[in-house]
BASE-86888 format. One record per residue (C-alpha): residue number from 1; x, y, z; residue in one letter. Coordinates in steps of 0.05 Angstrom, whole numbers, padded with zeros to 5 digits. Example, Ala and Ser with C-alpha at 12.3 -4.5 7.8 and 13.67 -1.06 7.14 Angstrom:
<pos=1 | u=00246 | v=-00090 | w=00156 | code=a>
<pos=2 | u=00273 | v=-00021 | w=00143 | code=s>
REM end
This chain:
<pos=1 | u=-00582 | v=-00040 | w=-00002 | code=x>
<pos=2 | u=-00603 | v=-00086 | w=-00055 | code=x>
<pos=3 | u=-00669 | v=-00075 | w=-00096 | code=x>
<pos=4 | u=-00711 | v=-00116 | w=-00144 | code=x>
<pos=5 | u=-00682 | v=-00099 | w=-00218 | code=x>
<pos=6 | u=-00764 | v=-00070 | w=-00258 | code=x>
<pos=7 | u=-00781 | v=-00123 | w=-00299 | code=x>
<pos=8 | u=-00753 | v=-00140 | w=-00369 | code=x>
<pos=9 | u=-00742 | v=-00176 | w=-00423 | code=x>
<pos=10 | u=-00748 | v=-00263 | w=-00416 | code=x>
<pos=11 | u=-00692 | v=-00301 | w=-00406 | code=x>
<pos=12 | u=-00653 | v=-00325 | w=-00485 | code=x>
<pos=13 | u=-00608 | v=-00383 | w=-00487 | code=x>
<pos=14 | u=-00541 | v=-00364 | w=-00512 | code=x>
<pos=15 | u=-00481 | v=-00397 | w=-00519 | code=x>
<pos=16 | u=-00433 | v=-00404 | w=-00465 | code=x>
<pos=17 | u=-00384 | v=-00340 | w=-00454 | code=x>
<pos=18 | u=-00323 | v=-00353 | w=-00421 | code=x>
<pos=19 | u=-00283 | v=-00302 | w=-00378 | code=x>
<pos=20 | u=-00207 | v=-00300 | w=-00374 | code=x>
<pos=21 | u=-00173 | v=-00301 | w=-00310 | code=x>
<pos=22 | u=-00110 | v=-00262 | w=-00342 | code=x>
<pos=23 | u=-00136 | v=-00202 | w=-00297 | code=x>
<pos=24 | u=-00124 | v=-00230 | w=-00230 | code=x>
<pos=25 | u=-00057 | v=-00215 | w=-00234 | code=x>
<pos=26 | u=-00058 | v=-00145 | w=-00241 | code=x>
<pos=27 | u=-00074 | v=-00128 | w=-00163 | code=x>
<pos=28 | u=-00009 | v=-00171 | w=-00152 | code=x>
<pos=29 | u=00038 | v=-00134 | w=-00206 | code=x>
<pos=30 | u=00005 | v=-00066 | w=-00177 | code=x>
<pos=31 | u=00022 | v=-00076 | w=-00107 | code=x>
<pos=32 | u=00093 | v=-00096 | w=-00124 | code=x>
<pos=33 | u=00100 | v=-00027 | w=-00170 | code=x>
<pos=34 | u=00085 | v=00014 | w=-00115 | code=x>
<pos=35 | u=00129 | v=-00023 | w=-00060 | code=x>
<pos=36 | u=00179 | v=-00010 | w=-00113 | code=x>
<pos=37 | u=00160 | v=00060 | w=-00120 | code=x>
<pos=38 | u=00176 | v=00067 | w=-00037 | code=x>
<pos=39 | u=00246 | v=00027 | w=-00045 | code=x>
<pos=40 | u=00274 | v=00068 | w=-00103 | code=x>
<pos=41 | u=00238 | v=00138 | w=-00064 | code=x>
<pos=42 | u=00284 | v=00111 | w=00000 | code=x>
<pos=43 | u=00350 | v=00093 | w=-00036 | code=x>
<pos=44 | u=00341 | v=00167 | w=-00063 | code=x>
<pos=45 | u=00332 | v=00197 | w=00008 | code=x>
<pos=46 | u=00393 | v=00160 | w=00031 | code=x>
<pos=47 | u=00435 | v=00179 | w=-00030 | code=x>
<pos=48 | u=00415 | v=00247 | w=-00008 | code=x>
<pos=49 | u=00433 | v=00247 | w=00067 | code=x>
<pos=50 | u=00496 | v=00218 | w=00047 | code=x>
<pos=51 | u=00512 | v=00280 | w=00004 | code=x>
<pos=52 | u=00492 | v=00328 | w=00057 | code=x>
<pos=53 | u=00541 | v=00285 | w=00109 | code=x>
<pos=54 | u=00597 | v=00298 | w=00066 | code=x>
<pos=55 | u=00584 | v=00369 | w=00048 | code=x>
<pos=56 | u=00584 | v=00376 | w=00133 | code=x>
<pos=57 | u=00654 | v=00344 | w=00125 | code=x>
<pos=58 | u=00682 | v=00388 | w=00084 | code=x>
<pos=59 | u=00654 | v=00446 | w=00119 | code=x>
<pos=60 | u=00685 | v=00424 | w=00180 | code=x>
<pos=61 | u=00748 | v=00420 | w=00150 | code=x>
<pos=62 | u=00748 | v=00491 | w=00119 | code=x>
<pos=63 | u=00735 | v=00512 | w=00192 | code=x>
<pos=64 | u=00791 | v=00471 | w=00215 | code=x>
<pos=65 | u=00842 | v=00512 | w=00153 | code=x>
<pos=66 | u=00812 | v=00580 | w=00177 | code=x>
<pos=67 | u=00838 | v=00566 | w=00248 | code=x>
<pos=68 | u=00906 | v=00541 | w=00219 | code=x>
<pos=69 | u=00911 | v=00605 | w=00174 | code=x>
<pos=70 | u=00892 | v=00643 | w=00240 | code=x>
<pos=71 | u=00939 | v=00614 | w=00284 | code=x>
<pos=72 | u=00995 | v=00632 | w=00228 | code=x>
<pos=73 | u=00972 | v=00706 | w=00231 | code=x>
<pos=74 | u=00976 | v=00706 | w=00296 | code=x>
<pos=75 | u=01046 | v=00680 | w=00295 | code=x>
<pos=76 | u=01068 | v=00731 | w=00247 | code=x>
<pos=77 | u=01029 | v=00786 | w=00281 | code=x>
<pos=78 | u=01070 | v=00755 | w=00342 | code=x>
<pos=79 | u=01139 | v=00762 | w=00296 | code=x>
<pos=80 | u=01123 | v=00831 | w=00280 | code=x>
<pos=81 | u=01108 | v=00857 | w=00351 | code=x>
<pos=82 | u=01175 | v=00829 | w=00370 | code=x>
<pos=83 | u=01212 | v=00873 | w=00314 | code=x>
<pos=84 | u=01172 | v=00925 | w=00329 | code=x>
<pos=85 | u=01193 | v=00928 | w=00405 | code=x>
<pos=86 | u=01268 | v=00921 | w=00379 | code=x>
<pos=87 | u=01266 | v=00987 | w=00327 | code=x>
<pos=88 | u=01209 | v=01021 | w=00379 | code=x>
<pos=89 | u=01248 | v=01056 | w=00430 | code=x>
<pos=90 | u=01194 | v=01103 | w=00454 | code=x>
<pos=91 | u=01141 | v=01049 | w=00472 | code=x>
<pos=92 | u=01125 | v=01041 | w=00536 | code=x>
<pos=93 | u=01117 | v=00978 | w=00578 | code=x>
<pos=94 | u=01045 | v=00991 | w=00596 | code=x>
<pos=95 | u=01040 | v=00990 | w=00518 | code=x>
<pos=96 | u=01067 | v=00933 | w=00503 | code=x>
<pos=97 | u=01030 | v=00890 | w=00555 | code=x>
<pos=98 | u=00965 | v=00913 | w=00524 | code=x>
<pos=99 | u=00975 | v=00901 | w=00456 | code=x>
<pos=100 | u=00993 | v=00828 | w=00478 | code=x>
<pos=101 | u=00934 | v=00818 | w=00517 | code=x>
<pos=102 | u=00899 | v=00844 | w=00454 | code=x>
<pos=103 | u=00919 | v=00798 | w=00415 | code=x>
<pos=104 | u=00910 | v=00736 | w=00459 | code=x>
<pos=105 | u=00839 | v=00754 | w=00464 | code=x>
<pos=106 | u=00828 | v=00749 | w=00399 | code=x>
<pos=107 | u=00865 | v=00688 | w=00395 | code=x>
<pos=108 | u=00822 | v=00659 | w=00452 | code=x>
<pos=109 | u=00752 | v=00690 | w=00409 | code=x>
<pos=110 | u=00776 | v=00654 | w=00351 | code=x>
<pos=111 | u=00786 | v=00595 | w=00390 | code=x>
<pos=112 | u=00721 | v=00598 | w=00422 | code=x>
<pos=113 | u=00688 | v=00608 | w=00350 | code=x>
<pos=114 | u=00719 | v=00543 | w=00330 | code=x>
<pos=115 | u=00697 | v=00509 | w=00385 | code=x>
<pos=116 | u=00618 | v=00524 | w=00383 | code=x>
<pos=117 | u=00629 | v=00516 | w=00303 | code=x>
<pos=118 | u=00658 | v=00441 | w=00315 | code=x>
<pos=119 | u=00599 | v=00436 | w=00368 | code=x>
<pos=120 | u=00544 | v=00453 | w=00318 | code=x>
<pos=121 | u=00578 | v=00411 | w=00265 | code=x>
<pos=122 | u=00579 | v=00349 | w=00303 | code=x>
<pos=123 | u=00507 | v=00360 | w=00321 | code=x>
<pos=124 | u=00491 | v=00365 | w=00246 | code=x>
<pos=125 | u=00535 | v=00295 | w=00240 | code=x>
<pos=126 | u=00497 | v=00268 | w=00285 | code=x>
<pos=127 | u=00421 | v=00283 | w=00256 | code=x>
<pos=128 | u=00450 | v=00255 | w=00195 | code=x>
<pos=129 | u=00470 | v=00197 | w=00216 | code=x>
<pos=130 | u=00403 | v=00188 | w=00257 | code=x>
<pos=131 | u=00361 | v=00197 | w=00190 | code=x>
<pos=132 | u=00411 | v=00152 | w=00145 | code=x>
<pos=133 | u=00393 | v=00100 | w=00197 | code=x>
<pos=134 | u=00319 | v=00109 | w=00202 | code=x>
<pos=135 | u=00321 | v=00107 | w=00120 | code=x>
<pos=136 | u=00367 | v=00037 | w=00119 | code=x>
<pos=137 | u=00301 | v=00014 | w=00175 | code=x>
<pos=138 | u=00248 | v=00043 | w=00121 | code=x>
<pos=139 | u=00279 | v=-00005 | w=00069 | code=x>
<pos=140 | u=00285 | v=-00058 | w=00112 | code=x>
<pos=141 | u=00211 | v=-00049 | w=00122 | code=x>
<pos=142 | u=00191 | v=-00040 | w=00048 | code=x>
<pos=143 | u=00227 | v=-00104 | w=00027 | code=x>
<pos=144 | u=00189 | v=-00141 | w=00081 | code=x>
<pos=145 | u=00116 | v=-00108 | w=00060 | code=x>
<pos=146 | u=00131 | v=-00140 | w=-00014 | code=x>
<pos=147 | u=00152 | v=-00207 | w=00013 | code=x>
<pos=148 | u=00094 | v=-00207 | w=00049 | code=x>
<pos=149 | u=00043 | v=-00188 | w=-00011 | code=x>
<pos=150 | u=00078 | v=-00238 | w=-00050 | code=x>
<pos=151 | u=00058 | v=-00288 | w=00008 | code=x>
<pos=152 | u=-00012 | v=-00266 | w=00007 | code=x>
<pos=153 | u=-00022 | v=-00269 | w=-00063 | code=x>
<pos=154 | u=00002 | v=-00336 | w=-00070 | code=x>
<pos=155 | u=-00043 | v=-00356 | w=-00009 | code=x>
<pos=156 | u=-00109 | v=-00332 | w=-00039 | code=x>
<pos=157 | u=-00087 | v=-00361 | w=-00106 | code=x>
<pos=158 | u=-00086 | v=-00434 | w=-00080 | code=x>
<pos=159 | u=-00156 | v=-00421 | w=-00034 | code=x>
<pos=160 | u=-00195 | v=-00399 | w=-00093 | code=x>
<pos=161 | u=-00208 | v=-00442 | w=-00150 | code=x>
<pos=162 | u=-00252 | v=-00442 | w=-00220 | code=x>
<pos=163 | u=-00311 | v=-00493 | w=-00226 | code=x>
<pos=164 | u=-00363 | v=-00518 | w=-00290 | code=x>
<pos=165 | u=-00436 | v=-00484 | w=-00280 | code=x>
<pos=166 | u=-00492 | v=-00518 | w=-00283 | code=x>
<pos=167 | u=-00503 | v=-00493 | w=-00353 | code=x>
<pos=168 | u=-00441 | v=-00523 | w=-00378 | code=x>
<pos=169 | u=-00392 | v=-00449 | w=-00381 | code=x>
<pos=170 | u=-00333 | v=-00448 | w=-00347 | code=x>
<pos=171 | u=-00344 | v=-00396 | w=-00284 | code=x>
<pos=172 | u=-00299 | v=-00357 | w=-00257 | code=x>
<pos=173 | u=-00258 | v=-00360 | w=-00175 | code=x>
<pos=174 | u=-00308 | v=-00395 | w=-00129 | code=x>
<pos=175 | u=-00309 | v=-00366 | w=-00059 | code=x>
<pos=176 | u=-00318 | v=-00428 | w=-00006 | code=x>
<pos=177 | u=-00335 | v=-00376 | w=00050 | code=x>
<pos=178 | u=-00347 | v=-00300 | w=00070 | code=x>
<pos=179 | u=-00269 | v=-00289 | w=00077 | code=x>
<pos=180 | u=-00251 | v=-00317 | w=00012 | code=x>
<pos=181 | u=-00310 | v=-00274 | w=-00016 | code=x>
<pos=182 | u=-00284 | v=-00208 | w=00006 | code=x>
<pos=183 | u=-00221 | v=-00231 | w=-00027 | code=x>
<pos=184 | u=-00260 | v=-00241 | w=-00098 | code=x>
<pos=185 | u=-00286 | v=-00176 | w=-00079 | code=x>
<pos=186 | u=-00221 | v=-00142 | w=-00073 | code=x>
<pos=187 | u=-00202 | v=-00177 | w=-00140 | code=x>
<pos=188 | u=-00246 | v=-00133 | w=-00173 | code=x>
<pos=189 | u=-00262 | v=-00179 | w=-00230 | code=x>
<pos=190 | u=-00336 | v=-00183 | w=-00226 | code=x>
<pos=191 | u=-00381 | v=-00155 | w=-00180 | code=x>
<pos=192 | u=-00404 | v=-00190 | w=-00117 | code=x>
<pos=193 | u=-00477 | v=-00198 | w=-00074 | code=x>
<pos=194 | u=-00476 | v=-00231 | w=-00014 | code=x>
<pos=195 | u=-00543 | v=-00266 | w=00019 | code=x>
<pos=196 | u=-00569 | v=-00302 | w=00066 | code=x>
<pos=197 | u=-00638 | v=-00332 | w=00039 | code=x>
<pos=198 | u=-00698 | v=-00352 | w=00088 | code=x>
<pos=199 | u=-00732 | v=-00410 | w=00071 | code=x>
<pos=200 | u=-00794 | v=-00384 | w=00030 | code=x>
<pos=201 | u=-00785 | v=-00315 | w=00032 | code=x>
<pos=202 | u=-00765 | v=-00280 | w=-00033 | code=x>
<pos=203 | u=-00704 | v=-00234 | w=-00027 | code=x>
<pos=204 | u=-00677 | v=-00185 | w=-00079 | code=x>
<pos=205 | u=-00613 | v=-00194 | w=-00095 | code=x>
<pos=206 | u=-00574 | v=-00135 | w=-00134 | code=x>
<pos=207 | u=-00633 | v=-00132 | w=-00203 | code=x>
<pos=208 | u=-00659 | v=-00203 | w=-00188 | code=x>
<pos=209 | u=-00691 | v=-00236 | w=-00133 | code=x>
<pos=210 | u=-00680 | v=-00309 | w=-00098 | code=x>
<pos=211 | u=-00722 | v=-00356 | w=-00064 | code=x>
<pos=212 | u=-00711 | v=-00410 | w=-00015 | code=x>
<pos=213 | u=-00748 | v=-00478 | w=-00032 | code=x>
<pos=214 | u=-00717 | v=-00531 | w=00013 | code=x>
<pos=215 | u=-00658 | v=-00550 | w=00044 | code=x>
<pos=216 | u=-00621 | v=-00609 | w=00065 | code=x>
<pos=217 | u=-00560 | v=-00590 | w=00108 | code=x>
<pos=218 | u=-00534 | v=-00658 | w=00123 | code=x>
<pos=219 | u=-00540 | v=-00679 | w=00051 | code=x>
<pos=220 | u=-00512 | v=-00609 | w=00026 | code=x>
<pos=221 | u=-00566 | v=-00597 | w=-00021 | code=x>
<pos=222 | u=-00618 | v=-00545 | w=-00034 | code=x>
<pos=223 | u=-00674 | v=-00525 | w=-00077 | code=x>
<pos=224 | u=-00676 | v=-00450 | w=-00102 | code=x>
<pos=225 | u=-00720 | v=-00403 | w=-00151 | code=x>
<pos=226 | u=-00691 | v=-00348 | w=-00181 | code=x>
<pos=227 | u=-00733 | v=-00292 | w=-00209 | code=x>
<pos=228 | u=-00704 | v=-00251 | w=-00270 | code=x>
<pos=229 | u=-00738 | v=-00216 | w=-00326 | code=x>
<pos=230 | u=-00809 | v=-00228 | w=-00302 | code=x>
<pos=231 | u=-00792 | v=-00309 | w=-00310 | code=x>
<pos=232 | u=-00779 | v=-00359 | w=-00255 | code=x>
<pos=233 | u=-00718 | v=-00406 | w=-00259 | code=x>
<pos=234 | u=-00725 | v=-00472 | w=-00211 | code=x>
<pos=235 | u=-00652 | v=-00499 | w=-00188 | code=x>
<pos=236 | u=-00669 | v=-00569 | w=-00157 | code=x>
<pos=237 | u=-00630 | v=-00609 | w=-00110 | code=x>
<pos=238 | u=-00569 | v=-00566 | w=-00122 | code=x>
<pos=239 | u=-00512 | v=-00575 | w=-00077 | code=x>
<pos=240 | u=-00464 | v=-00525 | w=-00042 | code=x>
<pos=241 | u=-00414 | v=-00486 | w=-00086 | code=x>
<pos=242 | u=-00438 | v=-00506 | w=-00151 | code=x>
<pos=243 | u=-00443 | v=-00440 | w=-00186 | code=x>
<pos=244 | u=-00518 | v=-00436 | w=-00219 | code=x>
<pos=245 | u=-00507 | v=-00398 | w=-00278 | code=x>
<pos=246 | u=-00575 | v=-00366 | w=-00316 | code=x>
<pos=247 | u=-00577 | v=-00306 | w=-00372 | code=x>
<pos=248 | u=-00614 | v=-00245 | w=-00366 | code=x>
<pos=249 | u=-00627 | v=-00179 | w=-00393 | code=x>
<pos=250 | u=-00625 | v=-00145 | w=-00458 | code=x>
<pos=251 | u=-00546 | v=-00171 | w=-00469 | code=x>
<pos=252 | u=-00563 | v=-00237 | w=-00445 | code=x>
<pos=253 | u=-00506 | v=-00233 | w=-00388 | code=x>
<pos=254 | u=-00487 | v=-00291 | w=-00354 | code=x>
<pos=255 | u=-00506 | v=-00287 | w=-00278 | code=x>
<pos=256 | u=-00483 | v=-00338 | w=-00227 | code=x>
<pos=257 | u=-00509 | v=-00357 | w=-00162 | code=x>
<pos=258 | u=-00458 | v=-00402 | w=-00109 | code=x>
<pos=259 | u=-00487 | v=-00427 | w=-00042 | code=x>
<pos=260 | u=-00425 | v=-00445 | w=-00001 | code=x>
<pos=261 | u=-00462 | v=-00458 | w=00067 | code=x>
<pos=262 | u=-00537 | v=-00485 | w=00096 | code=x>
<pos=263 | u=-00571 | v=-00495 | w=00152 | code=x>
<pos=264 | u=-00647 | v=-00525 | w=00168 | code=x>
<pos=265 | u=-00684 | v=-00464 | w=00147 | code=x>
<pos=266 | u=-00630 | v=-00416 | w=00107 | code=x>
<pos=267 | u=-00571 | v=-00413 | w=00059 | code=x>
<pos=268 | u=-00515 | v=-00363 | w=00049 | code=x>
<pos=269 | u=-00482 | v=-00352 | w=-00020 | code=x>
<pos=270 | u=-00462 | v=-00295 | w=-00054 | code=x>
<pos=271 | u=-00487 | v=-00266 | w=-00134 | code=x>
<pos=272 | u=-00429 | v=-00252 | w=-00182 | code=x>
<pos=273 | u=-00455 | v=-00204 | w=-00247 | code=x>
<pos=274 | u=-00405 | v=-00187 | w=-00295 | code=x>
<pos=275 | u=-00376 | v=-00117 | w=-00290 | code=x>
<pos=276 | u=-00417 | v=-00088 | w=-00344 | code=x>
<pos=277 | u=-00478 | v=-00108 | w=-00310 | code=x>
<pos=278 | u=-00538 | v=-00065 | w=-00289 | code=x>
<pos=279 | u=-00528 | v=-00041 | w=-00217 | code=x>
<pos=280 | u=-00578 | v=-00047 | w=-00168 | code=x>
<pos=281 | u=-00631 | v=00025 | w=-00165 | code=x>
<pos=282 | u=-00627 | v=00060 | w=-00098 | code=x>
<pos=283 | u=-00682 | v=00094 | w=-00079 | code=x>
REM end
């Protein structure tokens, strides 16, 4: 809510500050740091999955030597049981058939081991691979979000535009429209105050105040006072988006004032204060 500022000192001519627009670049070089951020953060994921699919791969391939070495145990357990039945008069048949079906059940539990092992392994293969893809998508993504700033940035560079005051300084980025003046506001350059004046009703507007006069819609013109410092500044027959620049308080800031539509009894604009500037008292 926007309040009358209490009143001050008069309004002193001073000689014309100018602003620079080096600023409105940062917002641009900030936004691409932090896509850049995302796109290095998502390379490093998918360096990392990659290491983890290869460290699966080589522990499937250990499994894969253990059940070599096994089967050659086997074999040579095999061997031996042969000799042994050869210098082993006394055993008996009964004997003998057991300790082979011993040993093929643990050749068919190894087996089995293996087999749930090479299960669970391809399962792991297969997560990987799922997140390596859904990081290669994320990049794709990130690369399209800082195309797209860049395309923005560009677009409200060429709709925004610096104009001459009325008291001869060089102003800053005129808005031509609400939309444009959110996008001043986003800028963050100077601070913004959006109105919509009645015709002859005096509205405060952040430590001033503004008054309607007249208005000529068809001719784009309009007569305003604005009150500042316990003094009253006429703008006649000013037309839309002309910034009206005036100076006030103890620093002698520049204040400007841009009316970018009108109608037969009101006009919308918005008030831009620089950033050092008083800020409105809330009750």
């Amino acid at each position: 809510m926007l309040f009358e500022q209490p009143q001050g000192s008069p309004i002193e001519e001073a000689p014309p500050v100018r602003y620079s627009s080096g600023q409105s670049a940062i917002l641009k070089y900030v936004l691409l740091a932090i896509a850049a951020i995302y796109v290095v953060a998502s390379l490093y994921l998918l360096y990392d999955l990659r290491n983890r699919l290869t460290a699966v791969e080589q522990k499937q391939q250990a499994l894969e030597t253990a059940q070599a070495d096994l089967n050659n145990r086997i074999h040579e357990a095999s061997s031996e049981f042969k000799q042994q039945l050869s210098s082993e008069v006394g055993m008996t048949k009964a004997e003998i058939a057991q300790r082979a079906a011993e040993l093929e059940r643990q050749q068919k539990a190894s087996a089995a081991r293996l087999a749930a092992a090479q299960s669970q392994q391809g399962q792991e293969i297969a997560a990987v691979n799922t997140a390596v893809s859904g990081v290669k998508t994320e990049v794709g993504a990130a690369k399209t979000d800082i195309q797209k700033t860049q395309t923005d940035l560009a677009a409200t560079n060429a709709k925004l535009e610096h104009a001459m005051g009325d008291l001869g300084v060089q102003s800053g980025l005129i808005a031509h429209n609400a939309s444009e003046l959110e996008m001043l506001k986003r800028k963050g350059e100077r601070n913004y105050y959006d109105f919509t004046l009645q015709k002859n009703v005096r509205t405060p507007v952040s430590t001033i105040s503004l008054q309607l006069k007249k208005v000529d819609p068809k001719k784009s013109k309009f007569t305003m006072n604005v009150i500042a410092d316990d003094r009253t500044i006429e703008k006649k027959d000013r037309t839309l988006l002309e910034p009206l620049q005036f100076y006030t308080g103890r620093d002698r800031m520049l204040y400007e004032v841009v009316v970018f539509s009108a109608d037969k009894n009101s006009i919308s604009g918005y008030l831009s204060t620089p950033k050092t500037a008083p800020a409105p008292v809330t009750p």
